[in-house]
C-alpha positions as CSV (number, residue, x, y, z in Angstrom):
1,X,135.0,138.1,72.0
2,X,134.5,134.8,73.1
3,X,135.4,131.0,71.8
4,X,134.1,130.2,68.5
5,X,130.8,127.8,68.8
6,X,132.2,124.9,67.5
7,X,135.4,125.3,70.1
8,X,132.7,125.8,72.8
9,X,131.6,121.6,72.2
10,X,134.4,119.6,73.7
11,X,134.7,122.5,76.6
12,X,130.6,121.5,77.4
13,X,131.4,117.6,76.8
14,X,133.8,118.3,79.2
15,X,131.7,119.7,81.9
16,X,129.1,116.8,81.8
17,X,131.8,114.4,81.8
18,X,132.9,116.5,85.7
19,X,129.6,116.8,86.3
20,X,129.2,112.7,86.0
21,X,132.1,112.4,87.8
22,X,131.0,114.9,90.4
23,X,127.6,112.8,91.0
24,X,129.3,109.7,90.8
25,X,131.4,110.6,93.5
26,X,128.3,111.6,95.3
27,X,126.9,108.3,94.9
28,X,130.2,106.4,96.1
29,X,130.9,108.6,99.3
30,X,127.2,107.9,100.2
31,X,127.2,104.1,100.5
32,X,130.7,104.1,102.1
33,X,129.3,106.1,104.9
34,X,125.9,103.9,104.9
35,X,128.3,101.6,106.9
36,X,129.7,102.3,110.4
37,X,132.6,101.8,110.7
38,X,133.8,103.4,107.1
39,X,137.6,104.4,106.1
40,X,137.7,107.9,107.0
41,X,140.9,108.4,105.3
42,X,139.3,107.1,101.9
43,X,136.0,109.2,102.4
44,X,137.9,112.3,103.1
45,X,140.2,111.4,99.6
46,X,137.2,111.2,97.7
47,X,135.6,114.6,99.3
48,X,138.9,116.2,98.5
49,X,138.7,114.7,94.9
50,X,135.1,115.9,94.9
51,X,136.2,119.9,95.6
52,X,138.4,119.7,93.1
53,X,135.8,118.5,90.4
54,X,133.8,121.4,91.8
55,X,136.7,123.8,91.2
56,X,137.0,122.8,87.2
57,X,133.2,122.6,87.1
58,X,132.9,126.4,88.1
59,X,135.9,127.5,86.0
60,X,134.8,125.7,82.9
61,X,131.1,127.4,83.3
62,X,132.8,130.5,83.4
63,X,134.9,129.9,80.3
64,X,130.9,128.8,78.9
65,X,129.2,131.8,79.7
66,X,129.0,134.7,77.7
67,X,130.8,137.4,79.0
68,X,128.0,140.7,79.8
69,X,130.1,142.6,80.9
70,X,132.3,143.5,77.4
């Protein structure tokens, strides 16, 4: 059996906060690129830093979702 409900909340506050982060980061690596020439090195940080957000995103929707197959 899963996580109680009320032990679910900070795990889903904790997604949107990634998910923020995730479209922030979005948002930043966008207008660096806008101008030529951009810091490559500092784009690719931020793309890296982006993958991992990704990475937690998925794992903590998997913690989220019920499991079917039980």
């Amino acid at each position: 059996m899963g996580p109680a409900m009320d032990e679910l909340d900070p795990l889903r506050a904790r997604l949107e906060e990634l998910k923020s982060e995730h479209r922030d980061l979005d948002d930043v690596i966008a207008r660096l690129t806008e101008k030529v020439p951009f810091d490559q090195i500092q784009v690719s940080r931020l793309k890296k830093r982006k993958l991992a957000l990704k990475d937690k995103i998925a794992r903590l929707e998997s913690q989220l979702l019920p499991d079917i197959i039980a």
